[in-house]
Structure formats: structure tokens, C-alpha cells
CHARMM internal coordinates of N, CA and C (Angstrom, degrees):
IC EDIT
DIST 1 N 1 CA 1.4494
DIST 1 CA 1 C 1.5217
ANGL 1 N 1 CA 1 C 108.56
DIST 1 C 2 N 1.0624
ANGL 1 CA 1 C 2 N 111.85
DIHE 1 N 1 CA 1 C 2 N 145.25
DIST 2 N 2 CA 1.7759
ANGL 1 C 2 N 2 CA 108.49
DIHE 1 CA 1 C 2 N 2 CA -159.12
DIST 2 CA 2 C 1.9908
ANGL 2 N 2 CA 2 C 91.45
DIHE 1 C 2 N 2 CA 2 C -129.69
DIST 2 C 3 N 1.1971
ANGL 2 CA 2 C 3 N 95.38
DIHE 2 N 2 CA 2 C 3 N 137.60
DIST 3 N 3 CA 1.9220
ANGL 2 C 3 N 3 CA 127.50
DIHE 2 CA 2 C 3 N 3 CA 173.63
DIST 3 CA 3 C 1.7468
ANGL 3 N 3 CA 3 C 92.77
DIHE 2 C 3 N 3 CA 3 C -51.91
DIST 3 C 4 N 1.4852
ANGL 3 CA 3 C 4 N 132.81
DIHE 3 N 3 CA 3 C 4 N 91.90
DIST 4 N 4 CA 1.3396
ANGL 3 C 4 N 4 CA 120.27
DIHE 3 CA 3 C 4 N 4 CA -178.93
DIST 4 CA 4 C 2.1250
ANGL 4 N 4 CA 4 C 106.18
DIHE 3 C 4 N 4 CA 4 C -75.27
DIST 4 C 5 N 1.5365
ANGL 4 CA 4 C 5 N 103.67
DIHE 4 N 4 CA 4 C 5 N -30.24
DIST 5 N 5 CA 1.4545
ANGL 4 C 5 N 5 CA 94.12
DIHE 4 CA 4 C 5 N 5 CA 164.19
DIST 5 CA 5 C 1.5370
ANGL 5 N 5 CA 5 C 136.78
DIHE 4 C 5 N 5 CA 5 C -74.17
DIST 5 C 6 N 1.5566
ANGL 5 CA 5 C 6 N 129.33
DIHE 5 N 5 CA 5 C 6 N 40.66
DIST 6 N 6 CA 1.0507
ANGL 5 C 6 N 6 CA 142.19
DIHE 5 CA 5 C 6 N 6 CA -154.59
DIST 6 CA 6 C 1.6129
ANGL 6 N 6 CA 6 C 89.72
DIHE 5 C 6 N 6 CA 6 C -151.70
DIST 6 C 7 N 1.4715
ANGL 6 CA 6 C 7 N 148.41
DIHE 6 N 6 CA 6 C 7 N 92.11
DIST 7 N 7 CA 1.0285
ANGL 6 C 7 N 7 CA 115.96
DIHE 6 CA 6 C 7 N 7 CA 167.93
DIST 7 CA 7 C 1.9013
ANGL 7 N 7 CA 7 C 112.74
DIHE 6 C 7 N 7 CA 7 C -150.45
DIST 7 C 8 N 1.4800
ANGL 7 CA 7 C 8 N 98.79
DIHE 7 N 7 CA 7 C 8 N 48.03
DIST 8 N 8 CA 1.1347
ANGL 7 C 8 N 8 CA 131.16
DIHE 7 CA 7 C 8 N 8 CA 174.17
DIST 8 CA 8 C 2.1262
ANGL 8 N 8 CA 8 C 100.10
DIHE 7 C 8 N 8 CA 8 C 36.62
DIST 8 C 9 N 0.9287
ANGL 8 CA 8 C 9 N 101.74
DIHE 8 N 8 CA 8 C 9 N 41.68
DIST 9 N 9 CA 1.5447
ANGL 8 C 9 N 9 CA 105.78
DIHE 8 CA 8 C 9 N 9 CA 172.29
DIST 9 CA 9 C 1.6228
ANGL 9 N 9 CA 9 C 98.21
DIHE 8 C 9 N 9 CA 9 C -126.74
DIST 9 C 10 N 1.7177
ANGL 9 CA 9 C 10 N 114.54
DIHE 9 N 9 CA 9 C 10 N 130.03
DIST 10 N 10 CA 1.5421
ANGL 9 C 10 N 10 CA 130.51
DIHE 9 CA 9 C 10 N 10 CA 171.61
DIST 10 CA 10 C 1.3152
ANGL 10 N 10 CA 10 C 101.75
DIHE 9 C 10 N 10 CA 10 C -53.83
DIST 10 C 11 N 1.5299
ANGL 10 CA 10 C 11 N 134.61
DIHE 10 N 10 CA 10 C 11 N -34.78
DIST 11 N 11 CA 1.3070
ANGL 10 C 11 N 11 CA 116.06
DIHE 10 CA 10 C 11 N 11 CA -113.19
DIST 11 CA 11 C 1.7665
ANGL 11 N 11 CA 11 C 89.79
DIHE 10 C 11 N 11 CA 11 C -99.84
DIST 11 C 12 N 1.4377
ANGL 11 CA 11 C 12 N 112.47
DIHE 11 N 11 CA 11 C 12 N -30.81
DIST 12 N 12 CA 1.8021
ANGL 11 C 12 N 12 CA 98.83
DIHE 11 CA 11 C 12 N 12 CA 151.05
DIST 12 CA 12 C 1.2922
ANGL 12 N 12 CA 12 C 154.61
DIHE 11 C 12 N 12 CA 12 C -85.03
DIST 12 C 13 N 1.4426
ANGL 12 CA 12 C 13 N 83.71
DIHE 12 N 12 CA 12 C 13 N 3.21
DIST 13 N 13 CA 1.3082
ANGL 12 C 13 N 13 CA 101.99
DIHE 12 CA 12 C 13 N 13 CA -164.58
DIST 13 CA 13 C 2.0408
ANGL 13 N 13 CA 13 C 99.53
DIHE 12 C 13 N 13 CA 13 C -97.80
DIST 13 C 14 N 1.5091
ANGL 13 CA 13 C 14 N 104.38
DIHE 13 N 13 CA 13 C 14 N 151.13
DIST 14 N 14 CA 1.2856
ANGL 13 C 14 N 14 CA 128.83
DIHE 13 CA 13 C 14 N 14 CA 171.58
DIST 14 CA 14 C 1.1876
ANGL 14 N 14 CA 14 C 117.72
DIHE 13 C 14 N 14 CA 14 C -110.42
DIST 14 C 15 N 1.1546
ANGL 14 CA 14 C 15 N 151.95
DIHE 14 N 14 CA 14 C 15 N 13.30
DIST 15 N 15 CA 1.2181
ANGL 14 C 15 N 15 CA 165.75
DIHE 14 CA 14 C 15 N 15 CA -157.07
DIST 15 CA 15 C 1.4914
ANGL 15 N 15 CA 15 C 89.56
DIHE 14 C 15 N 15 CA 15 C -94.45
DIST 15 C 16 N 1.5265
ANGL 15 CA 15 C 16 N 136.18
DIHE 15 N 15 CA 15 C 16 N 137.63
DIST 16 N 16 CA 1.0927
ANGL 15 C 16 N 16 CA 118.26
DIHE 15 CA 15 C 16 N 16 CA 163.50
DIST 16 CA 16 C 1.7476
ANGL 16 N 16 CA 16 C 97.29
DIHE 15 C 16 N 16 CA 16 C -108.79
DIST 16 C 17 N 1.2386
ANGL 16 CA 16 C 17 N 110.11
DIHE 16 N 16 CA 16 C 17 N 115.02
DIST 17 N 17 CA 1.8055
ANGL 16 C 17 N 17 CA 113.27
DIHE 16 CA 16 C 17 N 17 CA -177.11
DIST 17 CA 17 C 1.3480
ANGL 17 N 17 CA 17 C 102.22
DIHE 16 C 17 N 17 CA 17 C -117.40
DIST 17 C 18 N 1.3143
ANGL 17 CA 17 C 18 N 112.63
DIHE 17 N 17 CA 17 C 18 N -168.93
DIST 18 N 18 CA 1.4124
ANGL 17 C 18 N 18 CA 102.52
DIHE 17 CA 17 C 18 N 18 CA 168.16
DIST 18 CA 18 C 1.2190
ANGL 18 N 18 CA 18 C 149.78
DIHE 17 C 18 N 18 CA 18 C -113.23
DIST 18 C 19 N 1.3921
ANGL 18 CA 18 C 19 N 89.67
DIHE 18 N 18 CA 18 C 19 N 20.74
DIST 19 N 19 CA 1.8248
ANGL 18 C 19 N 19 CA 119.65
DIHE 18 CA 18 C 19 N 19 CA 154.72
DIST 19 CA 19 C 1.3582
ANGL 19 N 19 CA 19 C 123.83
DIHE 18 C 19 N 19 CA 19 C -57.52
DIST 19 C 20 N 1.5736
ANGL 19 CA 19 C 20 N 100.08
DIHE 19 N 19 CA 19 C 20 N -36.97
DIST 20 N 20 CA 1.5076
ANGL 19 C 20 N 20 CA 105.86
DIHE 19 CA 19 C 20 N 20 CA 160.65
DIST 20 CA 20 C 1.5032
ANGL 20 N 20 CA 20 C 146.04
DIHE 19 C 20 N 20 CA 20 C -83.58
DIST 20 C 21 N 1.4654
ANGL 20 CA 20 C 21 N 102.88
DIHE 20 N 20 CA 20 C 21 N -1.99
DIST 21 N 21 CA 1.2883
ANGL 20 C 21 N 21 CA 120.07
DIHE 20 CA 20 C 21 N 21 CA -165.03
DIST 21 CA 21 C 1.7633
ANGL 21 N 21 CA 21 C 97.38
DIHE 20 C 21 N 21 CA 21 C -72.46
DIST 21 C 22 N 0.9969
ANGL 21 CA 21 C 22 N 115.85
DIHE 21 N 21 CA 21 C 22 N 163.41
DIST 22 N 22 CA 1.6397
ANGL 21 C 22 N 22 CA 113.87
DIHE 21 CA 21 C 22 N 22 CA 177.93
DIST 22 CA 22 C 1.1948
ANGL 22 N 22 CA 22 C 118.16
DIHE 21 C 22 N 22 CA 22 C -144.46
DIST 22 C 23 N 1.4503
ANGL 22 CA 22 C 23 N 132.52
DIHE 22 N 22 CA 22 C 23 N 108.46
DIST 23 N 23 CA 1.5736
ANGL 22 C 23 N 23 CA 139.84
DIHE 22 CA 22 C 23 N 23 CA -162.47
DIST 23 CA 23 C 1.3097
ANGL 23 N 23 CA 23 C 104.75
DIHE 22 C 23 N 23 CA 23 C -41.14
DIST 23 C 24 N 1.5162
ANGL 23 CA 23 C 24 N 112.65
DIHE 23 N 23 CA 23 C 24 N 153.30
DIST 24 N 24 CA 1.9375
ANGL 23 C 24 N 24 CA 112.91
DIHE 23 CA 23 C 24 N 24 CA -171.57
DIST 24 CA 24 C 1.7844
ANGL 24 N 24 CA 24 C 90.57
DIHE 23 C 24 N 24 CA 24 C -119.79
DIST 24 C 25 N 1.3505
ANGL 24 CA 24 C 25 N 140.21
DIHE 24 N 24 CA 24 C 25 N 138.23
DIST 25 N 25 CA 1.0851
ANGL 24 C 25 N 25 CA 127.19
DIHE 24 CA 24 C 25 N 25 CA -161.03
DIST 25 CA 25 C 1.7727
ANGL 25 N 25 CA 25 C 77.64
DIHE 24 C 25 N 25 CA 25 C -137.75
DIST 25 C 26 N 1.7734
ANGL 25 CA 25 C 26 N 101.19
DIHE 25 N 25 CA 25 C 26 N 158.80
DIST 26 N 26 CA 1.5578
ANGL 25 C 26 N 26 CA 93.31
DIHE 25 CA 25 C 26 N 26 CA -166.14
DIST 26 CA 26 C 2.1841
ANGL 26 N 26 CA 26 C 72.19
DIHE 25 C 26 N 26 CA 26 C -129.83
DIST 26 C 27 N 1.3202
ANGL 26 CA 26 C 27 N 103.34
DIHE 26 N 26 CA 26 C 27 N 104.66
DIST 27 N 27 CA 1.6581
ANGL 26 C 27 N 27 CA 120.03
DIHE 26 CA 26 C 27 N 27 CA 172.33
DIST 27 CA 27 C 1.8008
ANGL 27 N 27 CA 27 C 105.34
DIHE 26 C 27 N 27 CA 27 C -68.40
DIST 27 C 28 N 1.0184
ANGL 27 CA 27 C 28 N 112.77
DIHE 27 N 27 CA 27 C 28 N -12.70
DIST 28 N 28 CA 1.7575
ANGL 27 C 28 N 28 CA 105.95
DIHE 27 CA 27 C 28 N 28 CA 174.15
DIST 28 CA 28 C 1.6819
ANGL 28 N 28 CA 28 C 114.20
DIHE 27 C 28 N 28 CA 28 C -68.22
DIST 28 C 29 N 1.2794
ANGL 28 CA 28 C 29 N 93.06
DIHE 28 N 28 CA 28 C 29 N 147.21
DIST 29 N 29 CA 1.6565
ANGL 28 C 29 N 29 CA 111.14
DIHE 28 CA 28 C 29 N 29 CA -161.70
DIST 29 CA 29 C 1.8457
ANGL 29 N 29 CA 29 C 87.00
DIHE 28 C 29 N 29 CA 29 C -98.97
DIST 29 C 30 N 1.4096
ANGL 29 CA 29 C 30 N 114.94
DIHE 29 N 29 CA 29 C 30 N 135.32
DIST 30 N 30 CA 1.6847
ANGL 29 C 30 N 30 CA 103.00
DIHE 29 CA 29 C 30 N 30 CA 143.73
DIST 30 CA 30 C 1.4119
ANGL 30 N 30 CA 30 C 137.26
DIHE 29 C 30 N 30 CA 30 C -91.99
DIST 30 C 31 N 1.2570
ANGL 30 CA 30 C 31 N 96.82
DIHE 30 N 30 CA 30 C 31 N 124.81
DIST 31 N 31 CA 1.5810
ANGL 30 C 31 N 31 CA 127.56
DIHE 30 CA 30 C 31 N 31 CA 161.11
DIST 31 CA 31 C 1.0742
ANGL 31 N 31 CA 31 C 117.05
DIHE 30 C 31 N 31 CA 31 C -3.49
DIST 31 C 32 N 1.5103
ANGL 31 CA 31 C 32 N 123.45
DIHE 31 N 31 CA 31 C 32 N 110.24
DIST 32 N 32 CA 1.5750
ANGL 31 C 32 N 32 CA 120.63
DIHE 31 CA 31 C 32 N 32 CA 162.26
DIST 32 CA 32 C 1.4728
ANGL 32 N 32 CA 32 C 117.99
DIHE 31 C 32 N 32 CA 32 C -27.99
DIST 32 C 33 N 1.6115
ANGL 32 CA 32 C 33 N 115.90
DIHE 32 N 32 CA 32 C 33 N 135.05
DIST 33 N 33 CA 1.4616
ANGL 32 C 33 N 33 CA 105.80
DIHE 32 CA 32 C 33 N 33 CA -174.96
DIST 33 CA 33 C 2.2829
ANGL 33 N 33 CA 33 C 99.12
DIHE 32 C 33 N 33 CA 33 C -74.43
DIST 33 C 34 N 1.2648
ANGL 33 CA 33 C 34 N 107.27
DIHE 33 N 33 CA 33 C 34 N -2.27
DIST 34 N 34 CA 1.5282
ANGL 33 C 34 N 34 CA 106.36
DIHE 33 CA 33 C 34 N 34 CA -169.85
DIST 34 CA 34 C 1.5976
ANGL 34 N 34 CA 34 C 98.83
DIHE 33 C 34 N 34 CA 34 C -89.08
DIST 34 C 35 N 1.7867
ANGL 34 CA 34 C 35 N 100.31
DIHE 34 N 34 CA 34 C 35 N -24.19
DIST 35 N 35 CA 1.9935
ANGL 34 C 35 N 35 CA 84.07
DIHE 34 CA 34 C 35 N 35 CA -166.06
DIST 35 CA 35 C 1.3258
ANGL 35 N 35 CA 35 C 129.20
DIHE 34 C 35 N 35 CA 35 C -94.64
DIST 35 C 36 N 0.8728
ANGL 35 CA 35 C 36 N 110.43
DIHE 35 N 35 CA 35 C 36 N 151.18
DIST 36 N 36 CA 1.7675
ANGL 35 C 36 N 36 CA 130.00
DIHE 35 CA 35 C 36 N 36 CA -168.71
DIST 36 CA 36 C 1.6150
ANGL 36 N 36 CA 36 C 107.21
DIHE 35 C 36 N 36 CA 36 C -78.94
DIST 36 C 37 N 1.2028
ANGL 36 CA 36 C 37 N 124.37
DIHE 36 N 36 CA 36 C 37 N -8.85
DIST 37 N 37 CA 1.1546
ANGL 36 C 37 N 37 CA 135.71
DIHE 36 CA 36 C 37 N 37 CA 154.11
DIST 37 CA 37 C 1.2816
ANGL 37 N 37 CA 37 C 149.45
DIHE 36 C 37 N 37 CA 37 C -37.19
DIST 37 C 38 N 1.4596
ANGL 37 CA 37 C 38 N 135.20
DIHE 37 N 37 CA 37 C 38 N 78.33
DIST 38 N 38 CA 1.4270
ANGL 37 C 38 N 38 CA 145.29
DIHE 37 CA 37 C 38 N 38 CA -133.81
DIST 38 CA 38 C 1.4228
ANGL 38 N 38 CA 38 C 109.31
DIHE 37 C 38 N 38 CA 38 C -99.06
DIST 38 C 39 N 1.5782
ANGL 38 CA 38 C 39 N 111.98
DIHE 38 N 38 CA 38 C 39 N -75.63
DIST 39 N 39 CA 1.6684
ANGL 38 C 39 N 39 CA 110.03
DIHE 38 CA 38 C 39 N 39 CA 162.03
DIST 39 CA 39 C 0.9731
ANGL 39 N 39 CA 39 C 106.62
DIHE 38 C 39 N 39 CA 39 C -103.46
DIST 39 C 40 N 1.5572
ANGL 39 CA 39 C 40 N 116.33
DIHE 39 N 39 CA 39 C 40 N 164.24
DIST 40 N 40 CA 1.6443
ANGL 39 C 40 N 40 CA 142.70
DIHE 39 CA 39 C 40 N 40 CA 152.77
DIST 40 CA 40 C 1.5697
ANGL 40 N 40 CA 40 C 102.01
DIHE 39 C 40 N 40 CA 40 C -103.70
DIST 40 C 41 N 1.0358
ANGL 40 CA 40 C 41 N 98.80
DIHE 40 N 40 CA 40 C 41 N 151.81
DIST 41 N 41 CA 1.5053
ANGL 40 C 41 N 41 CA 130.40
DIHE 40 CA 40 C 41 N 41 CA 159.16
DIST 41 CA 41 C 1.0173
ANGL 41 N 41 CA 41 C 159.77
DIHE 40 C 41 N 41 CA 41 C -159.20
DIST 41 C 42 N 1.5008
ANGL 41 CA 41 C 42 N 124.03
DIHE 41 N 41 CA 41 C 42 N 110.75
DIST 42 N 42 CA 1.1773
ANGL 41 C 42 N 42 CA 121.39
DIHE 41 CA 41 C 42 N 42 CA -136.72
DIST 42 CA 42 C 1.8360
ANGL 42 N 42 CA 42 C 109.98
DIHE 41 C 42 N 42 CA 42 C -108.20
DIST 42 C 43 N 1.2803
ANGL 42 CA 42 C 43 N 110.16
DIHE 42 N 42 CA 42 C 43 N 164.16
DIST 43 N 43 CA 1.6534
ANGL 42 C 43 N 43 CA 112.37
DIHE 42 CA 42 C 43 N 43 CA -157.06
DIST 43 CA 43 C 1.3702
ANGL 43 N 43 CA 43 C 74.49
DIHE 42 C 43 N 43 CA 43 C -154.18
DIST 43 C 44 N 1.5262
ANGL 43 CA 43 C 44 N 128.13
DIHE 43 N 43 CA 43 C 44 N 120.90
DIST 44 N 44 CA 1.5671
ANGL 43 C 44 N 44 CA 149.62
DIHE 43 CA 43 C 44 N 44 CA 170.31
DIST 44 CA 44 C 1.8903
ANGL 44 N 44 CA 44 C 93.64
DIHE 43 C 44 N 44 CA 44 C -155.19
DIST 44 C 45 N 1.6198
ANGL 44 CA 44 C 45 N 65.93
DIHE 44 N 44 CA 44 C 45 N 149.06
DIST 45 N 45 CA 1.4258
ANGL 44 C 45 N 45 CA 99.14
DIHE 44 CA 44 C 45 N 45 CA 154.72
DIST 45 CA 45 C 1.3947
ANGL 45 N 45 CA 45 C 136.27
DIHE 44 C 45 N 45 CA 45 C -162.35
DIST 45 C 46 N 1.3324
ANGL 45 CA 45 C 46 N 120.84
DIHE 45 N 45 CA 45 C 46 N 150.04
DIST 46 N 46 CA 1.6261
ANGL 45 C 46 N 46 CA 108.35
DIHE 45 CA 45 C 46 N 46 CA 179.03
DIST 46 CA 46 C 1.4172
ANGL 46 N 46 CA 46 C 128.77
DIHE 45 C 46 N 46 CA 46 C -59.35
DIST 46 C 47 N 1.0010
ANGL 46 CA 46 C 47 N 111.51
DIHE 46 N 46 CA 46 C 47 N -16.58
DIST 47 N 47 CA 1.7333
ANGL 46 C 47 N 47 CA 137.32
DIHE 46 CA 46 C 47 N 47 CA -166.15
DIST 47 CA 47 C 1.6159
ANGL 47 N 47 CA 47 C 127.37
DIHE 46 C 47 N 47 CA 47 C -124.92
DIST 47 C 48 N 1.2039
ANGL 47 CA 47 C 48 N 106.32
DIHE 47 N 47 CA 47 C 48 N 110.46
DIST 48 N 48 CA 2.1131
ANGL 47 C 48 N 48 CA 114.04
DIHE 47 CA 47 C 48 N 48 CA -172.04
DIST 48 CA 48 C 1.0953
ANGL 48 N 48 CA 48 C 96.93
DIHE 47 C 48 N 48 CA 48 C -41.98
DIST 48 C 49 N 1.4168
ANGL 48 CA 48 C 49 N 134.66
DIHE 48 N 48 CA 48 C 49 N -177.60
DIST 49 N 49 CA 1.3445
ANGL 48 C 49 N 49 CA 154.69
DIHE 48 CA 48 C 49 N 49 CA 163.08
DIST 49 CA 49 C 1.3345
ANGL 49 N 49 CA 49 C 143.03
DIHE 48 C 49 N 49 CA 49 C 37.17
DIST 49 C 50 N 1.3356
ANGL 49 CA 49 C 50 N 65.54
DIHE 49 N 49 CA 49 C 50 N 41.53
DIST 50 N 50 CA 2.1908
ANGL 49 C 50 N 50 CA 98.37
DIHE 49 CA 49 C 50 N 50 CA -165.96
DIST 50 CA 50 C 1.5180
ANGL 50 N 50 CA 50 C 108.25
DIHE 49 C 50 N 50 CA 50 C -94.32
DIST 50 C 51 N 1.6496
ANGL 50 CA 50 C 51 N 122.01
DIHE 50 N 50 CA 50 C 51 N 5.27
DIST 51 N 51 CA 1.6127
ANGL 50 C 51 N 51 CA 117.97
DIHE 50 CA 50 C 51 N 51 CA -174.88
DIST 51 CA 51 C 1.8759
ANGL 51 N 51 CA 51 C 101.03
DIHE 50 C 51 N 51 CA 51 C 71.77
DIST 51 C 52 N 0.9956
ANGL 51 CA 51 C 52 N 133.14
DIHE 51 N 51 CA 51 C 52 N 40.58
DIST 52 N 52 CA 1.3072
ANGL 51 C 52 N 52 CA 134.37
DIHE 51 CA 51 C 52 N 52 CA -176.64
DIST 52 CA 52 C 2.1257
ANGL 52 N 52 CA 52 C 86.23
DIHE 51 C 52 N 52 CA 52 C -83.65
DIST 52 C 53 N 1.4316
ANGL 52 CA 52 C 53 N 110.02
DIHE 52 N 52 CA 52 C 53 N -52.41
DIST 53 N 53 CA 1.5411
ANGL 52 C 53 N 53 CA 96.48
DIHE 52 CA 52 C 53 N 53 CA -175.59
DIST 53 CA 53 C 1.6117
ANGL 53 N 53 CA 53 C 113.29
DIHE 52 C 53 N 53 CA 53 C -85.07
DIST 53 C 54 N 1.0923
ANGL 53 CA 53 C 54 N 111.83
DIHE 53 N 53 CA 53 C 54 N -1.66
DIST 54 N 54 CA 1.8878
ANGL 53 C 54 N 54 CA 112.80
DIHE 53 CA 53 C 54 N 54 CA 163.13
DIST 54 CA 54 C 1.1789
ANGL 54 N 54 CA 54 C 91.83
DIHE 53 C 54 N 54 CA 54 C -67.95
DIST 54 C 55 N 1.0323
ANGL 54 CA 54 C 55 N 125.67
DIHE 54 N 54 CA 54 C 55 N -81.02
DIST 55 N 55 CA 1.5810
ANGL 54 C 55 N 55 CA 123.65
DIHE 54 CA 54 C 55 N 55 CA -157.18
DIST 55 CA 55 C 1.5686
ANGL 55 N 55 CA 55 C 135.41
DIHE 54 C 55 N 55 CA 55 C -57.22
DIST 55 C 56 N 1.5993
ANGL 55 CA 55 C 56 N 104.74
DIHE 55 N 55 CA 55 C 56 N -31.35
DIST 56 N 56 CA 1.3431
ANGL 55 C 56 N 56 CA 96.86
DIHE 55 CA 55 C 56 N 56 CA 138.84
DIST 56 CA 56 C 1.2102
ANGL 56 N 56 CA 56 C 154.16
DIHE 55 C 56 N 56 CA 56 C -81.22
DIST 56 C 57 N 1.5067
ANGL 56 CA 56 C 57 N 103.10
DIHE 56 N 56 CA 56 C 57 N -3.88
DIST 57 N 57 CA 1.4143
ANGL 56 C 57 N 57 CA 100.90
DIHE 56 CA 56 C 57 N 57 CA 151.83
DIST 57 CA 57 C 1.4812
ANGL 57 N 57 CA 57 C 121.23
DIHE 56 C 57 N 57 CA 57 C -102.79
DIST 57 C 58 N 1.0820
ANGL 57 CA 57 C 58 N 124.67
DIHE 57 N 57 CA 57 C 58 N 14.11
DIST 58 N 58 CA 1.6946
ANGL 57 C 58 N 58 CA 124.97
DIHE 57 CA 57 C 58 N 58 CA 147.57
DIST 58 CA 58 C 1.2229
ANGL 58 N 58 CA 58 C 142.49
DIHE 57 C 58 N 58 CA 58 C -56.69
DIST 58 C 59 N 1.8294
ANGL 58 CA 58 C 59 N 85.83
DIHE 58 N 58 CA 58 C 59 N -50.21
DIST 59 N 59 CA 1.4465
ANGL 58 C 59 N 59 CA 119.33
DIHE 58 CA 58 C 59 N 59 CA 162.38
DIST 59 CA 59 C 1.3020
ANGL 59 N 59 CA 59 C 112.07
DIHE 58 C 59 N 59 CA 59 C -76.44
DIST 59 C 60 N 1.2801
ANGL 59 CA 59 C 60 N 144.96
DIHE 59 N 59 CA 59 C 60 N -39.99
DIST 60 N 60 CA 1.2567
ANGL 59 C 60 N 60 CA 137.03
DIHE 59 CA 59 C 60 N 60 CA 166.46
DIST 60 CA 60 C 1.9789
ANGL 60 N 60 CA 60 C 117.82
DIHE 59 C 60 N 60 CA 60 C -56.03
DIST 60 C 61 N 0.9325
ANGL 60 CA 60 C 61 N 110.87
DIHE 60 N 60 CA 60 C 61 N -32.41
DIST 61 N 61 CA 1.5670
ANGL 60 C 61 N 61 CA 123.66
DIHE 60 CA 60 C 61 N 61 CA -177.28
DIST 61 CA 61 C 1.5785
ANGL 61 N 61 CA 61 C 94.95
DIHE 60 C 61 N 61 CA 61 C -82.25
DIST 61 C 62 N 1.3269
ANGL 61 CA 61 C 62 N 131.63
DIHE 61 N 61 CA 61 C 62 N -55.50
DIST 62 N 62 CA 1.0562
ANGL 61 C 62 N 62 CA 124.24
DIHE 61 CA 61 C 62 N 62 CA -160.60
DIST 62 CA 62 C 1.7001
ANGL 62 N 62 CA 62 C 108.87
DIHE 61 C 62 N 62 CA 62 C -69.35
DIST 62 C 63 N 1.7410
ANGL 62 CA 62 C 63 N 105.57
DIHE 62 N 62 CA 62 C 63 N -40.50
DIST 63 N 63 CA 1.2277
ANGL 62 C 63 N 63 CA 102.77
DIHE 62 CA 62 C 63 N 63 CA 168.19
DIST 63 CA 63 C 1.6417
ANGL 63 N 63 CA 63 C 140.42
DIHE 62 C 63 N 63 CA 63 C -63.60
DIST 63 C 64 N 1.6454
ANGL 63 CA 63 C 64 N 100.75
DIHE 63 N 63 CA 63 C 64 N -15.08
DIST 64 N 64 CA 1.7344
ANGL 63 C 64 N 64 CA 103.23
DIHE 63 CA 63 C 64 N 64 CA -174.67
DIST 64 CA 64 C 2.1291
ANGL 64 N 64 CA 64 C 86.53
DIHE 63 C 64 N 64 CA 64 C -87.54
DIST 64 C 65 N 1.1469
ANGL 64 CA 64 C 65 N 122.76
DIHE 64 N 64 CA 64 C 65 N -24.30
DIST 65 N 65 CA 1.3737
ANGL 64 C 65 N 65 CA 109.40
DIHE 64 CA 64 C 65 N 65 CA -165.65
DIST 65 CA 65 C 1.7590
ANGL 65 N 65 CA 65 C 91.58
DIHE 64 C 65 N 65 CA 65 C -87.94
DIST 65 C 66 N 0.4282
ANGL 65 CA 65 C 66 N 148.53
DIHE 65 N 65 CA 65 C 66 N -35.84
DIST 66 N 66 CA 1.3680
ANGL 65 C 66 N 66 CA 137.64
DIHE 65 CA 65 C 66 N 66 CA 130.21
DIST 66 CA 66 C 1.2588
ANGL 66 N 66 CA 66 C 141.92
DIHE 65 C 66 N 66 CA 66 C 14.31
DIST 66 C 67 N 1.9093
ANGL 66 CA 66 C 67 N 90.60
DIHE 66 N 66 CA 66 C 67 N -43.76
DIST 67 N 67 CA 1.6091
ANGL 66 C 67 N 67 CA 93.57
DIHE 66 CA 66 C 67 N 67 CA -161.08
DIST 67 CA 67 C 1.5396
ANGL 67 N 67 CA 67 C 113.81
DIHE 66 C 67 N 67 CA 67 C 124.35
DIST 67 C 68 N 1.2539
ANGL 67 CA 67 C 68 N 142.29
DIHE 67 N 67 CA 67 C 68 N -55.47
DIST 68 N 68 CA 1.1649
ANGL 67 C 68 N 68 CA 165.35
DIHE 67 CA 67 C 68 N 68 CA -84.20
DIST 68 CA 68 C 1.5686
ANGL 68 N 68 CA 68 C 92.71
DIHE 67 C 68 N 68 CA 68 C -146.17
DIST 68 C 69 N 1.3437
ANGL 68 CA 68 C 69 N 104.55
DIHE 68 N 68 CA 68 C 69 N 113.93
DIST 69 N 69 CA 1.5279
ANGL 68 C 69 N 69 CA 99.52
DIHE 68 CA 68 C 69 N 69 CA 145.89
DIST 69 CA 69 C 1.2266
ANGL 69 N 69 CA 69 C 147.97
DIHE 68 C 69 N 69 CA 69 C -150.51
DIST 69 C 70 N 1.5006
ANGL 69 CA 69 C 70 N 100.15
DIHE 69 N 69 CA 69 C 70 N 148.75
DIST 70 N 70 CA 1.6403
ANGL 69 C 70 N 70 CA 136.96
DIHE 69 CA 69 C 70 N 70 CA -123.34
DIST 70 CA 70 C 1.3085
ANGL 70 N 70 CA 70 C 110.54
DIHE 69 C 70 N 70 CA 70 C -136.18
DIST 70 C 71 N 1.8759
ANGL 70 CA 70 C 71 N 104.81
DIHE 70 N 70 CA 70 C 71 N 128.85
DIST 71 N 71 CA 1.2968
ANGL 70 C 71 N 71 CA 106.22
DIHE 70 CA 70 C 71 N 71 CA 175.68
DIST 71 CA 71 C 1.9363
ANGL 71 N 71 CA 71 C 113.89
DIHE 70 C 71 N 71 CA 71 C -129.92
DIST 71 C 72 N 1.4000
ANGL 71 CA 71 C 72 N 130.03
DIHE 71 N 71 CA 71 C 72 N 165.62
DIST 72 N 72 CA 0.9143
ANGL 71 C 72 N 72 CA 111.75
DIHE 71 CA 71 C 72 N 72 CA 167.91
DIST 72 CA 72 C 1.3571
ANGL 72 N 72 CA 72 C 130.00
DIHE 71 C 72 N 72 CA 72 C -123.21
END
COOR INIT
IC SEED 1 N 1 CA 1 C
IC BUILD
């Protein structure tokens, strides 16, 4: 006769062990030691014709009046 609450699947279980834990990976590149470059920001999408280039240049305009300067 077999333990049916034991059945090596996460997906009912609440236990936080460390089968569940999930590696944190940090995807940022470092910075030229020459550039003057503070933030990035990025505007993607999976899908064409979504205003991906409206918006960076909204956000780019809004940011140099601002103060800010910004290229794209």
C-alpha cells in the first residue's frame, strides 16, 4: 500500500524546500569603464505595431525637457 500524499510533484505541495527554490540570474551587462551612461531603458515587445517607437520618443522628449540627456 503506497503513502498517496508523497508524490514527488511541487505542484501540490506547499512545503517551501529546496526543490523549489529557483536560481535568480542578474542579465545586466557592465558599463564601459569610458561611458557616461547612467540608465538604460528598454521598450520591447513580442508583437509589431504596438507604439514601441511612439513611446520612445515620448519618453525621450519628455525626458530631455526635463532636464535629461537622452538619446535613442
Amino acid at each position: 500500500m503506497s503513502d498517496d500524499s508523497y508524490n514527488k510533484s511541487c505542484g501540490s505541495c506547499s512545503v517551501d524546500c529546496t526543490d523549489r527554490k529557483e536560481e535568480k540570474y542578474d542579465f545586466r551587462a557592465a558599463n564601459n569603464e569610458l561611458s557616461h551612461v547612467k540608465k538604460i531603458i528598454g521598450i520591447v515587445s513580442g508583437k509589431g505595431g504596438v507604439g514601441k517607437s511612439s513611446v520612445s520618443a515620448m519618453l525621450a522628449v519628455t525626458m530631455q525637457r526635463l532636464g535629461y540627456r537622452v538619446g535613442i
